[in-house]
C-alpha positions as CSV (number, residue, x, y, z in Angstrom):
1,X,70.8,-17.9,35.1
2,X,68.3,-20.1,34.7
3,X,65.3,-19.9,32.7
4,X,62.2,-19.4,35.1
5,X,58.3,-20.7,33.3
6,X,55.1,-21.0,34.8
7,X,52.8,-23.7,35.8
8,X,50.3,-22.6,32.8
9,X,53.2,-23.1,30.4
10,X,53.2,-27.0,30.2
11,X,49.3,-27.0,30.8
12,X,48.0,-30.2,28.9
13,X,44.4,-31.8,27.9
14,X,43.9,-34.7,26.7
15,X,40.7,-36.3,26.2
16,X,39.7,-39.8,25.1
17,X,36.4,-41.8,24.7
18,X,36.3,-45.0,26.7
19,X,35.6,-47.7,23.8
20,X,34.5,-51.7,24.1
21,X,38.4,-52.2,23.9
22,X,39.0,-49.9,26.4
23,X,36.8,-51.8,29.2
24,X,36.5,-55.0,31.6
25,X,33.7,-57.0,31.9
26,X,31.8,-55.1,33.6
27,X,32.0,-52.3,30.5
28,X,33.9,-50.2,32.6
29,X,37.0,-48.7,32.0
30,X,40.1,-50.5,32.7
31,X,42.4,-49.1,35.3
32,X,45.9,-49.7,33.0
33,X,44.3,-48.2,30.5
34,X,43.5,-45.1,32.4
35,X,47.2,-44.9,34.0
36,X,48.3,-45.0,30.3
37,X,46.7,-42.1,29.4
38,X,47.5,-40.3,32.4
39,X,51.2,-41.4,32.0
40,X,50.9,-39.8,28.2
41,X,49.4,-36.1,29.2
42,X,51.8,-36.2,31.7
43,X,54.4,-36.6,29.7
44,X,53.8,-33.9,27.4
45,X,53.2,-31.8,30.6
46,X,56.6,-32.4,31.4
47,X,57.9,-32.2,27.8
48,X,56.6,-28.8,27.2
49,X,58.3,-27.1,31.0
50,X,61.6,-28.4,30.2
51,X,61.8,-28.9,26.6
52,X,63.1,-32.2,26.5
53,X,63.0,-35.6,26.8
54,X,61.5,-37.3,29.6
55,X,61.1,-40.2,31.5
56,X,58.7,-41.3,33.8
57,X,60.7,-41.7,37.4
58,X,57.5,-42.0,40.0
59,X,53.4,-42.4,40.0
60,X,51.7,-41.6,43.6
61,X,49.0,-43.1,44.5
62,X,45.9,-43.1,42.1
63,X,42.7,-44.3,43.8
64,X,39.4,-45.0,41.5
65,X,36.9,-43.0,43.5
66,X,33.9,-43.8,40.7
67,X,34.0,-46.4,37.6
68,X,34.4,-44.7,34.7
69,X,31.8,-46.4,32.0
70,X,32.0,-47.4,27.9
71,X,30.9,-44.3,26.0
72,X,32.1,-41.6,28.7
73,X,34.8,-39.6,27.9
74,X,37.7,-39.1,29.9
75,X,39.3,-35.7,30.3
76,X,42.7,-35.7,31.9
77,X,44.5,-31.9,32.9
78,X,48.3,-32.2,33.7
79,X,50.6,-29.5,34.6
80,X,54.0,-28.8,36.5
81,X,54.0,-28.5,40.0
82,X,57.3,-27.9,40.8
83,X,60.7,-28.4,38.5
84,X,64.2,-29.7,40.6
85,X,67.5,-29.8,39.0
86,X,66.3,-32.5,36.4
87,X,63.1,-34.2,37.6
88,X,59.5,-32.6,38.0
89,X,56.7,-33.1,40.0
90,X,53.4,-33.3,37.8
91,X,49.9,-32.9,39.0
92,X,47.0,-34.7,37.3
93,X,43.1,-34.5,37.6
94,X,40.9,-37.0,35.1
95,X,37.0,-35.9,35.0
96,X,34.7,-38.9,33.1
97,X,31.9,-37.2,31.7
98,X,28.2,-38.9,30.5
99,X,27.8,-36.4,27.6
100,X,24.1,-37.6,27.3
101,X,22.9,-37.2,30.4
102,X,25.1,-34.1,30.7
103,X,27.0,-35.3,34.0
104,X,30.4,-34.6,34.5
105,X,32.3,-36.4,38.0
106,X,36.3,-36.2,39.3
107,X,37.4,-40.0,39.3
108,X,40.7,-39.5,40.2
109,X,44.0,-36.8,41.3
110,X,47.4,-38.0,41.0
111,X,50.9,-36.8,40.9
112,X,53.6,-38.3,38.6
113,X,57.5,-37.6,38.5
114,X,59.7,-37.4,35.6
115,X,63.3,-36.3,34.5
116,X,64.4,-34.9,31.9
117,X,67.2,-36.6,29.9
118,X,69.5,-36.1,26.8
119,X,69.8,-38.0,24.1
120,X,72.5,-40.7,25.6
121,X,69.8,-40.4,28.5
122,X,71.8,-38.7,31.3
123,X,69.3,-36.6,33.6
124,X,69.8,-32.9,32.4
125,X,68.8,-29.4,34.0
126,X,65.5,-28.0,33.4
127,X,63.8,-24.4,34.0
128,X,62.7,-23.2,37.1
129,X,59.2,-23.0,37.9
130,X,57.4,-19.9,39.4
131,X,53.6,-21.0,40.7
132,X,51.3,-18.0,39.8
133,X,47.6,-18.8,41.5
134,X,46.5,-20.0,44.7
135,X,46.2,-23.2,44.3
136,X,49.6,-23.6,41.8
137,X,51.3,-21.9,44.6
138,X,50.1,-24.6,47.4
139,X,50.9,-27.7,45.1
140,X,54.3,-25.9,44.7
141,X,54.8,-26.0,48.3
142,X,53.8,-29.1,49.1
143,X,56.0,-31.0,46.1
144,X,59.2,-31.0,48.1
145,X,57.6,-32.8,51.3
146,X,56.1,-35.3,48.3
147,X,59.7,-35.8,46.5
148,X,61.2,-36.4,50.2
149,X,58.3,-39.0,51.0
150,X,59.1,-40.7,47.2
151,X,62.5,-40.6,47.6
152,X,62.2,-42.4,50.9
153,X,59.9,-45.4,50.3
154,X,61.9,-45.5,47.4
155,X,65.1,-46.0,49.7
156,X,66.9,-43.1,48.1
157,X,66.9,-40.9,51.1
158,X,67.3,-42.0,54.8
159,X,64.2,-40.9,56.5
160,X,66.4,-38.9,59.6
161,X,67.7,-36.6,56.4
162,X,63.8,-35.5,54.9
163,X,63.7,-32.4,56.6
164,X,60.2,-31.7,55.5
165,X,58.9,-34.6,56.2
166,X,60.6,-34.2,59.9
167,X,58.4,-30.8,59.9
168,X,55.6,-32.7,59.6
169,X,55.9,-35.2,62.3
170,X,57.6,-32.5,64.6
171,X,60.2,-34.6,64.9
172,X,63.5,-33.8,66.5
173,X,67.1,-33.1,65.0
């Protein structure tokens, strides 16, 4: 039987100040630098549900929503959405905050995929997940329509054989 874990489990912060090297001209933070980051607390996210090594396999879309300026810091929450045989789904939100003028904004969501792998680097089986709250529980059930969607732009699934997706569209067998 497989071991079962929950979302709260591979929970991960990670917060960073945005420094001069960490900016464009325009003194605001660069977007590589961010995906970095959010590539790292990830990571560990993933590290931490499975207990192994991992690799990063897929990054959604990430959309900058507000510039993120020198001197804010950057708070970035990661956990597990949803765990397959070897890959997991991982769900991000990064909040900049102005400490000094005490304002705090969501910049940007974004869900990133890894596997887990042994040491030669062969995928390898990972925990189950069991969502808890609300909102753990609706991420949970949307992750297999987003690994369906991933796997097909990634044309590793044929889009008449994502059945979830097919739900979606209400289209026919």
């Amino acid at each position: 039987m497989k071991k079962i874990k929950n979302c709260k489990d591979s929970y991960v912060t990670m917060t960073e100040l945005v420094l001069p090297n960490d900016t464009n001209g325009l003194d605001n933070l660069m977007g590589g630098r961010l995906m970095h980051w959010m590539d790292i607390a990830a990571a560990i996210a993933a590290q931490k549900h499975s207990n192994r090594i991992v690799v990063t396999a897929s990054v959604d879309n990430i959309s900058f929503s507000e510039p993120i300026r020198k001197g804010n810091t950057v708070t970035i929450s990661a956990f597990v959405t949803r765990a397959f045989s070897s890959s997991m789904e991982v769900y991000l939100e990064v909040v900049a905050e102005d400490i000094p003028a005490d304002k705090k904004v969501h910049t940007n969501r974004a869900f990133f995929t890894f596997v887990a792998v042994d040491q030669s680097g062969k995928p390898i089986d990972i925990p189950q997940l069991e969502p808890e709250t609300d909102f753990e529980k609706e991420l949970y059930e949307g992750a297999l329509r987003r690994r369906q969607l991933r796997l097909v732009l990634g044309k590793r699934m044929k889009p008449s054989e994502a059945k979830e997706l097919r739900s979606i569209f209400d289209m026919e067998d």
